[in-house]
HTML snippet that shows the backbone in 3Dmol.js (N, CA, C, O; Angstrom):
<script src="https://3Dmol.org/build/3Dmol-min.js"></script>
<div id="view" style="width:600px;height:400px;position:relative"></div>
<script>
const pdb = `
ATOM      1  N   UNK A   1      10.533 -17.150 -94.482  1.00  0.00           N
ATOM      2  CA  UNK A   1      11.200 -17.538 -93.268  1.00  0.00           C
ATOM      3  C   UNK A   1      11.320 -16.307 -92.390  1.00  0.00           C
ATOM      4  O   UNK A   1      11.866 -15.291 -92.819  1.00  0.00           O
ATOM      5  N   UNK A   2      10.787 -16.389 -91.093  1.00  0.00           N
ATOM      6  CA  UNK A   2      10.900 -15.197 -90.111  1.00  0.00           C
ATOM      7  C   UNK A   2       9.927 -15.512 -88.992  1.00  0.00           C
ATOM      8  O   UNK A   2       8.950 -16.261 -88.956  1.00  0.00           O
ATOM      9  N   UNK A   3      10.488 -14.713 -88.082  1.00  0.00           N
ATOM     10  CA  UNK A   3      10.209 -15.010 -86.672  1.00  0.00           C
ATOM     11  C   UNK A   3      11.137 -15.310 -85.457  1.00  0.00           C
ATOM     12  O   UNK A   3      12.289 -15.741 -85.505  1.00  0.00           O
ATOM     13  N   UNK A   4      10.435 -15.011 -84.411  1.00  0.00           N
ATOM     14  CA  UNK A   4      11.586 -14.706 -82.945  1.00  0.00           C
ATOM     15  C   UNK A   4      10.779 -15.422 -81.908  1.00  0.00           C
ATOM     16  O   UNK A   4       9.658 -15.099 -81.514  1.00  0.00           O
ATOM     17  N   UNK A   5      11.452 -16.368 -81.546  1.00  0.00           N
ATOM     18  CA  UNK A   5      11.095 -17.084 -80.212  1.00  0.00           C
ATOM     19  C   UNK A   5      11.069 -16.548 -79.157  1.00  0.00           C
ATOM     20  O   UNK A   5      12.186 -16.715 -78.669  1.00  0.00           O
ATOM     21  N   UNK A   6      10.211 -15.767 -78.225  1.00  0.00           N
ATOM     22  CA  UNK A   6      10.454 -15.109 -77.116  1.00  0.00           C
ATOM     23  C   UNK A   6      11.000 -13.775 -76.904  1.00  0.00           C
ATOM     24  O   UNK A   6      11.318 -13.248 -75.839  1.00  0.00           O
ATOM     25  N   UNK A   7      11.063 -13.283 -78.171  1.00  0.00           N
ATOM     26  CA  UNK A   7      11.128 -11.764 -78.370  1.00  0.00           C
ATOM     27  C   UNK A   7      12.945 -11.707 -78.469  1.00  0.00           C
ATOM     28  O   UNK A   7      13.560 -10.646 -78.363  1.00  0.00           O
ATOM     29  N   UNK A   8      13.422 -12.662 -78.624  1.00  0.00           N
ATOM     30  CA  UNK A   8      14.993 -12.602 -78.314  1.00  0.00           C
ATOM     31  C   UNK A   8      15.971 -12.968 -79.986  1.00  0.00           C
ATOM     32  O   UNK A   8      15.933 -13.969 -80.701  1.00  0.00           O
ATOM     33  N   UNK A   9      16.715 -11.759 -80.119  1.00  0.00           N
ATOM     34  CA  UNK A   9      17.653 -12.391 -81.210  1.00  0.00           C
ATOM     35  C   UNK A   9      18.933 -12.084 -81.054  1.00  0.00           C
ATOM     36  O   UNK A   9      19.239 -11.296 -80.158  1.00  0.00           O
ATOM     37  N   UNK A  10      19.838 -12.597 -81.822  1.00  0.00           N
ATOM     38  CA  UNK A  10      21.134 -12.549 -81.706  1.00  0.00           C
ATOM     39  C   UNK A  10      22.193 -11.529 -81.652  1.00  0.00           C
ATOM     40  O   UNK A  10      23.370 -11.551 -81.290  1.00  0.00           O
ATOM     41  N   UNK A  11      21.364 -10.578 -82.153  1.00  0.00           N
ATOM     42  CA  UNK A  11      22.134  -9.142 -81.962  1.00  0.00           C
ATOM     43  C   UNK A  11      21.093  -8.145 -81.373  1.00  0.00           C
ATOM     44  O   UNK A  11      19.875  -8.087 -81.546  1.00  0.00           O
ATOM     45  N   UNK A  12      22.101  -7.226 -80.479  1.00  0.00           N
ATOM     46  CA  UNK A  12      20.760  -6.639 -79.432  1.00  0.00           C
ATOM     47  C   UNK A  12      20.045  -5.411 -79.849  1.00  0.00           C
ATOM     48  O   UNK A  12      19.090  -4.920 -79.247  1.00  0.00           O
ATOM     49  N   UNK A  13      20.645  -4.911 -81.044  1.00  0.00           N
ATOM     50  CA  UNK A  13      20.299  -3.552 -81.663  1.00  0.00           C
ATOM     51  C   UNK A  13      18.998  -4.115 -82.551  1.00  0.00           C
ATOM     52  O   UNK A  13      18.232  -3.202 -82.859  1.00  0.00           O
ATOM     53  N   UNK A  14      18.605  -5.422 -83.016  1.00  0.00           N
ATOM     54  CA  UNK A  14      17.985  -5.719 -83.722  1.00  0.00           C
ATOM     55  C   UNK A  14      16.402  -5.929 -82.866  1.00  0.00           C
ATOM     56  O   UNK A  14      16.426  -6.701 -81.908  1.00  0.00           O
ATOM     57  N   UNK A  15      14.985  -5.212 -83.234  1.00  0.00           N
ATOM     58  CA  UNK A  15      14.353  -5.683 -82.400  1.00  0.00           C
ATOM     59  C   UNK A  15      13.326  -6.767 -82.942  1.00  0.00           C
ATOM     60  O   UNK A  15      12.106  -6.725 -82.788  1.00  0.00           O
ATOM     61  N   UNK A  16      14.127  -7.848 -83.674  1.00  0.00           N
ATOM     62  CA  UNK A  16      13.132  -8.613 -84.347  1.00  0.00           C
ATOM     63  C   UNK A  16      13.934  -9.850 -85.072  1.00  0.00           C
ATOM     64  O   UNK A  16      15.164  -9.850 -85.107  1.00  0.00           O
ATOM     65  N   UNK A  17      13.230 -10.795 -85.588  1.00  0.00           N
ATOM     66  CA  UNK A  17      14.500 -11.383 -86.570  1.00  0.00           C
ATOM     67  C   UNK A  17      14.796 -10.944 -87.441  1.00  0.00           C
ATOM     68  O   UNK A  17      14.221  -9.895 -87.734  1.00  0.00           O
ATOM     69  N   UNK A  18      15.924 -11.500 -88.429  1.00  0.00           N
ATOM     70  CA  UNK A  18      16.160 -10.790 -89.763  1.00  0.00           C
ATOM     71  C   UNK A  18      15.512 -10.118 -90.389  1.00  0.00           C
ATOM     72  O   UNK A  18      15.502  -8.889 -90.315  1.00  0.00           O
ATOM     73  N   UNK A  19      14.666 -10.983 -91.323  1.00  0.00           N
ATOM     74  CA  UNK A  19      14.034 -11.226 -92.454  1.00  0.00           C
ATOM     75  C   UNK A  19      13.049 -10.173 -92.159  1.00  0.00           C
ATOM     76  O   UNK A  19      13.170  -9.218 -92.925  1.00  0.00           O
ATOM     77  N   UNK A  20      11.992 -10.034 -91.177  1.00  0.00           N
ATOM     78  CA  UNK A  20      11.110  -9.394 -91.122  1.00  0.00           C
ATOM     79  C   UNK A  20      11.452  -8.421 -90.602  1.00  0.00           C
ATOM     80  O   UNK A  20      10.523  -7.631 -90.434  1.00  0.00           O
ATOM     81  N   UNK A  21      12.769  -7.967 -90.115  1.00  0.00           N
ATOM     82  CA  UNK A  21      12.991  -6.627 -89.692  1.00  0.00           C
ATOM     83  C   UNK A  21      13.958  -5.663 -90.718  1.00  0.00           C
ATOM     84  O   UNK A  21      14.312  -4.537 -90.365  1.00  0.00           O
ATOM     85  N   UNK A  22      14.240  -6.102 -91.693  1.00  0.00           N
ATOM     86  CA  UNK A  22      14.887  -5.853 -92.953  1.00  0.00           C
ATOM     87  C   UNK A  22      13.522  -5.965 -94.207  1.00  0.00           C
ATOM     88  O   UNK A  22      13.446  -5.381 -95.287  1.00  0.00           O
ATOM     89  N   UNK A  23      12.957  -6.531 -93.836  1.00  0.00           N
ATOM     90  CA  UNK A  23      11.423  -6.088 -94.632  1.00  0.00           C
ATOM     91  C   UNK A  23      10.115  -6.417 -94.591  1.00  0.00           C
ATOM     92  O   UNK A  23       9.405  -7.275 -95.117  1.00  0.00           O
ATOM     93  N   UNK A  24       9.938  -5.300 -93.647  1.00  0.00           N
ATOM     94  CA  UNK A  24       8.411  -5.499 -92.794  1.00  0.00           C
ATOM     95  C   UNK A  24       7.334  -5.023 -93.461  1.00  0.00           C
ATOM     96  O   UNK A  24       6.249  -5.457 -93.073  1.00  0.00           O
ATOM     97  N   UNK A  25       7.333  -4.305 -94.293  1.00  0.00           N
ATOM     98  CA  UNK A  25       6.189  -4.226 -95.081  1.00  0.00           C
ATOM     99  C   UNK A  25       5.863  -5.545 -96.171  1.00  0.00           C
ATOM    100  O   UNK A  25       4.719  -5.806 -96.542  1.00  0.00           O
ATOM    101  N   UNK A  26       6.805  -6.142 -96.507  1.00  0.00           N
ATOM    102  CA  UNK A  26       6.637  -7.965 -97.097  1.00  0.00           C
ATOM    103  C   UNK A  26       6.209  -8.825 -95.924  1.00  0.00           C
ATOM    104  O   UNK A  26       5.322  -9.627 -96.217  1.00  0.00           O
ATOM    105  N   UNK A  27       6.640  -8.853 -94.619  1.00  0.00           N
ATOM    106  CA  UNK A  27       6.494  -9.221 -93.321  1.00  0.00           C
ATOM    107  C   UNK A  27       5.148  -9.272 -93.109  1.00  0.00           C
ATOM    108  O   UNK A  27       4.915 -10.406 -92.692  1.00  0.00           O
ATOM    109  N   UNK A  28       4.084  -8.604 -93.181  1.00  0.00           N
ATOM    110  CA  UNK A  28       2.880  -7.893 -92.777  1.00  0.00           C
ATOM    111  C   UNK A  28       2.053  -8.733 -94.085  1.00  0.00           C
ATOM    112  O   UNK A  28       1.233  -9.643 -93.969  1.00  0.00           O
ATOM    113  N   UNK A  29       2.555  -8.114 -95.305  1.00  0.00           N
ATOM    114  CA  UNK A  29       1.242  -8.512 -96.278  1.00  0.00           C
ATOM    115  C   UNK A  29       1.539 -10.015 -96.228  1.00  0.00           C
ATOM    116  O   UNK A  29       0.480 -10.625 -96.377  1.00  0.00           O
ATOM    117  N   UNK A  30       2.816 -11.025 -96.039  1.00  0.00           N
ATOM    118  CA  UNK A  30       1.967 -12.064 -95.826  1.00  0.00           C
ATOM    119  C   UNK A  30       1.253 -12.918 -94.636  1.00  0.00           C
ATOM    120  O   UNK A  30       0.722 -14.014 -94.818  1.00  0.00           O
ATOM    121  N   UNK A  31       1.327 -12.238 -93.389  1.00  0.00           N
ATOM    122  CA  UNK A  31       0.880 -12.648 -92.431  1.00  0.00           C
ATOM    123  C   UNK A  31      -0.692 -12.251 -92.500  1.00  0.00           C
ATOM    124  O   UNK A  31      -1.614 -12.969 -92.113  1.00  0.00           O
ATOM    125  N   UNK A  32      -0.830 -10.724 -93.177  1.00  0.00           N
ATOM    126  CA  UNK A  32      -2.052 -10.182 -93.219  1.00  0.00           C
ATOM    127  C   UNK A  32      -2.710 -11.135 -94.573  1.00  0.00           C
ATOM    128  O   UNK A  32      -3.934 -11.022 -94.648  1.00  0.00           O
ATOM    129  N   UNK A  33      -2.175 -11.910 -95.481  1.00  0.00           N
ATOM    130  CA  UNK A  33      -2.552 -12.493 -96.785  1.00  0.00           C
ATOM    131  C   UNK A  33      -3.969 -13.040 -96.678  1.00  0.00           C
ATOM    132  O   UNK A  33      -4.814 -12.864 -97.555  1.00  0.00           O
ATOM    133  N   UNK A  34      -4.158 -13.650 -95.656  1.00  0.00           N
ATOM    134  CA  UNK A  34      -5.111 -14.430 -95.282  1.00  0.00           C
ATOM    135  C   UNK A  34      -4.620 -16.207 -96.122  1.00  0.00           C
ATOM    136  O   UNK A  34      -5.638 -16.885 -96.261  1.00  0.00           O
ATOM    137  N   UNK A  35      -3.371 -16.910 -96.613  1.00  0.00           N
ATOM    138  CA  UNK A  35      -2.941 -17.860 -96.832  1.00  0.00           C
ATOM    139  C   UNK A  35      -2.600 -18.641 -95.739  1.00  0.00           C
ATOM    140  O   UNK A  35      -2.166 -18.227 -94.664  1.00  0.00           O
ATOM    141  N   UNK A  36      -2.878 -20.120 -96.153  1.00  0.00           N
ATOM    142  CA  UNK A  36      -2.209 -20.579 -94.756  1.00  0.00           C
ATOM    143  C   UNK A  36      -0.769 -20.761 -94.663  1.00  0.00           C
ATOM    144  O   UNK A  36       0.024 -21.235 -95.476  1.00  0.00           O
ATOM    145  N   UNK A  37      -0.623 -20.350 -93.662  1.00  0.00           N
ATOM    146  CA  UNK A  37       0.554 -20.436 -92.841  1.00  0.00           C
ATOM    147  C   UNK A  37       1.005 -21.504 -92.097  1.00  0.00           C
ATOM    148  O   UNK A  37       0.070 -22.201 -91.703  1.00  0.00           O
ATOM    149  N   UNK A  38       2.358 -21.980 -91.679  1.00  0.00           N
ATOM    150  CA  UNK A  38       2.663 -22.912 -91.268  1.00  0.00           C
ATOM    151  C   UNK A  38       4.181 -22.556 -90.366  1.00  0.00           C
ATOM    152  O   UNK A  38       5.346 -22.584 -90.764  1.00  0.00           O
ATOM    153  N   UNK A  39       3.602 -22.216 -88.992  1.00  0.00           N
ATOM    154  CA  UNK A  39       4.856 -21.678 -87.695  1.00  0.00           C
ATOM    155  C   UNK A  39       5.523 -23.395 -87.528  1.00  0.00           C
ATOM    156  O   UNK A  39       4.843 -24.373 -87.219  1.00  0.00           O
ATOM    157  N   UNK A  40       7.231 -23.395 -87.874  1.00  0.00           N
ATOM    158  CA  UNK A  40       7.480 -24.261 -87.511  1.00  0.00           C
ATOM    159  C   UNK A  40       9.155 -23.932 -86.884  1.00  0.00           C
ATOM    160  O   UNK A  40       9.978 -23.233 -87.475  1.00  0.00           O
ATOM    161  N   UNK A  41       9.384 -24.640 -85.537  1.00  0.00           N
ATOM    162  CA  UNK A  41      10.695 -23.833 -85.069  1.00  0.00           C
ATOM    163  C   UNK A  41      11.791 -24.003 -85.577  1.00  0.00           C
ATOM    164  O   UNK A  41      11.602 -24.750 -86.537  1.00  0.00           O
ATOM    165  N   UNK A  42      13.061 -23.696 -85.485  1.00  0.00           N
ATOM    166  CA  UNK A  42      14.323 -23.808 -86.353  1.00  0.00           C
ATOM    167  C   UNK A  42      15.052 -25.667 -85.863  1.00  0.00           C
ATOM    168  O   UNK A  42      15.606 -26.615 -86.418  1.00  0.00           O
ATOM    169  N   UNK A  43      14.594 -25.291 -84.594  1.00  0.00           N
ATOM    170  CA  UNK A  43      14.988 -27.152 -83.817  1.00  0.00           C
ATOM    171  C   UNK A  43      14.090 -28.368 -84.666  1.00  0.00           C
ATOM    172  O   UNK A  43      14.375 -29.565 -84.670  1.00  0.00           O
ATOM    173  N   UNK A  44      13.035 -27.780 -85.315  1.00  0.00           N
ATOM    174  CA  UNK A  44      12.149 -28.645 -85.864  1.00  0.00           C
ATOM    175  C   UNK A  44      12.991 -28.935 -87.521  1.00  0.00           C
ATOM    176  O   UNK A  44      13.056 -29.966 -88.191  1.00  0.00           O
ATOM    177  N   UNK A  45      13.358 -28.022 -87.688  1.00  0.00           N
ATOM    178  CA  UNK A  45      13.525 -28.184 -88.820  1.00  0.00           C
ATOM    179  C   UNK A  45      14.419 -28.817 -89.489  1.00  0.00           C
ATOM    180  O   UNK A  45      14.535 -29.237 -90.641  1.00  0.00           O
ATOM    181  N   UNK A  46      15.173 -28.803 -88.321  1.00  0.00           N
ATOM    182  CA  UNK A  46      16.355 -30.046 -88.397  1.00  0.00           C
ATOM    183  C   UNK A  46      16.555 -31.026 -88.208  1.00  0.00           C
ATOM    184  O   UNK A  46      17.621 -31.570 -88.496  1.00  0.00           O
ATOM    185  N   UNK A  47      15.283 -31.751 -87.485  1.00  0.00           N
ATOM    186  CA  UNK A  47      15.025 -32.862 -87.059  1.00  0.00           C
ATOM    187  C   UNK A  47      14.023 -33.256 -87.960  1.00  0.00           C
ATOM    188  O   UNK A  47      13.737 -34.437 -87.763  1.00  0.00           O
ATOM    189  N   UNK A  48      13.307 -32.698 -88.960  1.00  0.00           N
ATOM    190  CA  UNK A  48      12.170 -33.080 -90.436  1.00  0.00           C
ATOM    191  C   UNK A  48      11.987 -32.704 -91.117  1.00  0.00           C
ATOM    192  O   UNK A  48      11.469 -31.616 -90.868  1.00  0.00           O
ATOM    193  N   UNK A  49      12.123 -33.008 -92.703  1.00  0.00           N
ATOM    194  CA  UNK A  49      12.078 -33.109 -93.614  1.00  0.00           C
ATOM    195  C   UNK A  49      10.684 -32.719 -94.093  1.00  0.00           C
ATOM    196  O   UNK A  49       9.862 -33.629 -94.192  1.00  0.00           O
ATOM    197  N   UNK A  50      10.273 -31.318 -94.441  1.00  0.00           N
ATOM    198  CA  UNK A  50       8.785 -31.202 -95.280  1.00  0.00           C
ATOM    199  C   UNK A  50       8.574 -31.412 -96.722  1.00  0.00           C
ATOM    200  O   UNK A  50       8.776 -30.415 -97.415  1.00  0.00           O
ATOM    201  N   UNK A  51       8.233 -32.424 -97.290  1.00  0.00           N
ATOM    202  CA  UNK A  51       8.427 -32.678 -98.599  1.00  0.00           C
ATOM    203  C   UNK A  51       7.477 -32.027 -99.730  1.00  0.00           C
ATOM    204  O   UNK A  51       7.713 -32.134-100.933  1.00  0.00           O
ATOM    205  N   UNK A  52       6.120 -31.183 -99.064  1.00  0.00           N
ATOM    206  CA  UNK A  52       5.935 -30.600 -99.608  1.00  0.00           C
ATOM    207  C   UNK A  52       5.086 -29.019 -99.117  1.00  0.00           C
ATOM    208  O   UNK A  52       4.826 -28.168 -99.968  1.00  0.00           O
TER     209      UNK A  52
END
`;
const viewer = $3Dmol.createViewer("view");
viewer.addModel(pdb, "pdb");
viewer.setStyle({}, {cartoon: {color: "spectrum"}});
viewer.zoomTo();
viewer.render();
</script>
């Protein structure tokens, strides 16, 4: 889980979201993994259920 909609997060000292700015070298190898991936927004996620 990670990622920033529009470059904007909740605290201003932070230049990124959490997850990937607390550990960007995990951040990187799986974006760099070559696995698929699946970008889905936080509004989405509350409105559906991925069952698998």
């Amino acid at each position: 889980m990670g990622g920033v909609f529009q470059g904007q997060t909740n605290l201003a000292r932070m230049p990124g979201e959490y997850n990937f700015w607390v550990d960007a070298p995990a951040a990187r190898a799986v974006l760099r993994s070559g696995a698929p991936l699946r970008f889905v927004g936080l509004d989405v996620t509350l409105q559906v259920r991925l069952t698998r």
